[in-house]
C-alpha positions, 0 to 999 in steps of 0.5 A: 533496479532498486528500492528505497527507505529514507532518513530525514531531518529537516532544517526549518529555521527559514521556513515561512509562515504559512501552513497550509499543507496536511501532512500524513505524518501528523498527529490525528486527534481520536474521535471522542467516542460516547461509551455506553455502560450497562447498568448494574443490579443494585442489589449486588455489590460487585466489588465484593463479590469479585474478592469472594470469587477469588477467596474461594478460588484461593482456597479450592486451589489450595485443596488440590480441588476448584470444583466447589468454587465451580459449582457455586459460581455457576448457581450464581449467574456464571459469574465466579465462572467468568471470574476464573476464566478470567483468572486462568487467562491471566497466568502467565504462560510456561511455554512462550515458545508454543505454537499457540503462544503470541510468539510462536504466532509470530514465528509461523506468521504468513507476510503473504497471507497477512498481504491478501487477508487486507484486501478482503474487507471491500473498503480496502478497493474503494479509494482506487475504485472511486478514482474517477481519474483512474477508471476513466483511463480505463474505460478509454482503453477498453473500449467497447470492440477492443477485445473482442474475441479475446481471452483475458488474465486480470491479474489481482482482479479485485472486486472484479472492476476490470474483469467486467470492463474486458467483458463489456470490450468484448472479451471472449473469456474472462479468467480473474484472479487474485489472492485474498477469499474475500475478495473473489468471494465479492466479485464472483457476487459481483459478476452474477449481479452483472449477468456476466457469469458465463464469460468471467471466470474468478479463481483464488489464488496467487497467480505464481502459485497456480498450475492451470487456469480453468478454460485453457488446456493443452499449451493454451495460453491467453491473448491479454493480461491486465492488471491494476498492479501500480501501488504507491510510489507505483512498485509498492505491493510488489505486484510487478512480481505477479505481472511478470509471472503471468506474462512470462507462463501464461501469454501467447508470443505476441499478446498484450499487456495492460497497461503497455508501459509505466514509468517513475518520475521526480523533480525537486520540491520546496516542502516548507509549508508542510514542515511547518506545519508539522513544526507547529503541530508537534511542538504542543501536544496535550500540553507537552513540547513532542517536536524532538519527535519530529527528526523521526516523523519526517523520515517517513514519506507521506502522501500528499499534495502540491499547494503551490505550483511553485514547490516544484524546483526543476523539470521532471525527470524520468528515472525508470520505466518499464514496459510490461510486455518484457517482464520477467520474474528473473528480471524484475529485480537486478540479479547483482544489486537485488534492486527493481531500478538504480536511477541516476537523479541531476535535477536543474534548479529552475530558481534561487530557492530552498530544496527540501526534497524531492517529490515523486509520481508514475504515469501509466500508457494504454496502447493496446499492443502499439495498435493505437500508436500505428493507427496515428492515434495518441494512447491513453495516459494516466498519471497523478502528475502533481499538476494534473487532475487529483487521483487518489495515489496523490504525490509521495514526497521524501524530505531530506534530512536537511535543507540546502539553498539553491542558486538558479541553475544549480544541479541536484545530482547523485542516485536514488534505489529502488528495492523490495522492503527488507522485513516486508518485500511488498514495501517498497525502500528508496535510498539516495545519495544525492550533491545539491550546493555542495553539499552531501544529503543521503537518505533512506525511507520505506513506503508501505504496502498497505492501502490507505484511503 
């Protein structure tokens, strides 16, 4: 299994005209912002002031003593204090390597921690919490009586959406778990505010570190574990790491997992509408030629959406799947390669066109344990096909370094990896090597972790 990053380049001397696709990668405009100066007393010259300060500083300095300036500087409103402050902060430092130095920061940094601390701000959940297509899923799958009786994991429980979804199911017990403090400390409020303190239960901590869980002794183990895991591109955040923990430690032989399977699809993607736009877009920026920086900018995936039905090139394919009631922390990742997934790619062109890429997207099913399946009935899908209703995660398009015309039926064939981010293992890396026309394209791109809204 495995991960990628992409290099890209794109050829545009036959793009059209129109431009109507926004692009992540463009560049974005600041607000202008009003700034509001206090006004000074008149009766200070401020600018001579400040020489003064520092004259007497200078001096006290070369005295061996700064306590006069001290002393004076506060008779005067603290503003020589402020001043010397200032002043000390701006020597330069003799132990760069010190623990408090920004370097030594940098070397005790915590990626993971770093991880959890976004997700404390309540704006960080809003996107997928206000995704109608996605807590509609969920509210389908859960519905009321599906659980009923059972003990639930949720796994990055969040603010706690899904916790109380197992709960209105008629889950016995709740157990919510997740990283970032500010976020249990949201759903432990939230779950009050719901009167649903007595069967959820919000405990802190990444799941692969935890030992126990409250409630659950002597070899108990869960009937269900839940989670919202999929990120962009659907590995990105590397939550599977996590699911796969929690089933393989702490669900009973037989239990469920939801949702049941996932899987990675692509098909190829005609993307002249966003190039050119980004051509245009880069090409006058505060007055200066910047488009030499677009051979970089679209190295770098961006999410977005199909404005045309006909960008689409070729059928899907489905290049992964995975179904979680079989993960395991030993097989998330391909013991040999380091990889999540190594997808064979052969793309059929459905017409005579320009490829420019590819563009990729997940489905999720809901099949409570194949009971939904054996009862005839069709389980609950998700998916942000890019045809389908809009869902926040929207599409991820990788363009090529450059495009390449197709004739009908000609095939797009080679591999695509899928890996953990080599700096940040919670990005998500795609490499490829593909043939289309003859002619060799490889790439490399990196999707972030981090929640955009």
């Amino acid at each position: 299994m495995g991960n990628v990053r992409a290099a890209a380049t794109a050829n545009l001397s036959e793009a059209s005209t129109s431009a109507s696709a926004s692009a992540s990668w463009l560049p974005v405009r600041p607000r202008r912002v009003v700034v509001q100066r206090g006004s000074q007393p008149s009766s200070i010259n401020w600018d001579r002031w400040e020489l003064i300060v520092y004259a007497r500083l200078e001096a006290a300095e070369k005295e061996g003593s700064g306590s006069g300036a001290d002393e004076e500087s506060q008779g005067q409103g603290g503003a020589a204090a402020a001043a010397s402050t200032s002043a000390s902060a701006c020597a330069p430092s003799s132990a760069a390597s010190s623990p408090s130095s920004f370097s030594g920061h940098l070397a005790t940094s915590d990626l993971t921690a770093a991880y959890f601390r976004r997700w404390d701000d309540p704006a960080a959940h809003q996107p997928a919490l206000q995704d109608r297509l996605l807590t509609s899923a969920w509210r389908e799958a859960l519905a009321p009586g599906s659980l009923e009786g059972k003990t639930v994991l949720d796994v990055g429980c969040g603010l706690g959406m899904l916790s109380l979804m197992a709960a209105k199911a008629g889950a016995a017990r709740v157990i919510a778990v997740d990283g970032s403090a500010g976020a249990c400390d949201s759903a432990r409020r939230i779950v009050r505010a719901n009167g649903l303190e007595d069967r959820i239960t919000v405990v802190h901590g990444a799941v692969e570190s935890l030992r126990e869980l409250p409630g659950l002794a002597g070899g108990q183990k869960v009937d269900v574990v839940l989670s919202g895991w999929m990120g962009a591109g659907l590995l990105a955040g590397g939550m599977i790491n996590g699911v796969a923990h929690a089933v393989k430690t702490w669900l009973k032989p037989g239990g469920m997992v939801l949702p049941d399977r996932v899987s990675l699809w692509a098909a190829a993607l005609e993307d002249r509408d966003a190039l050119l736009e980004a051509k245009e877009s880069w090409s006058r920026v505060a007055g200066f030629d910047m488009s030499a920086a677009l051979a970089q900018a679209i190295k770098h995936p961006r999410r977005d959406v199909l404005t045309r039905k006909s960008q689409l090139l070729s059928a899907p394919q489905r290049l992964a799947e995975w179904r979680t009631a079989d993960l395991a922390p030993d097989t998330v990742l391909d013991a040999a390669t380091g990889a999540y997934a190594r997808c064979p790619i052969q793309l059929t062109a459905v017409r005579e066109e320009r490829l420019f890429g590819l563009v990729m997207w997940w489905d999720a099913m809901w099949t409570l344990g194949g009971a939904l399946e054996g009862e005839g009935k069709s389980p609950v899908r998700f998916t942000n096909h890019p045809l389908s209703s809009a869902s926040h995660y929207q599409q991820l398009m990788l363009d090529f370094p450059k495009s390449v015309r197709l004739a009908a039926d000609d095939v797009v064939g080679g591999e695509l990896v899928l890996r953990p981010g080599s700096t940040d293992p919670r990005d998500l890396e795609i490499s490829l090597e593909v043939v289309a026309a003859g002619t060799g394209i490889a790439g490399s791109y990196r999707i972030s972790h981090l929640p955009t809204a």
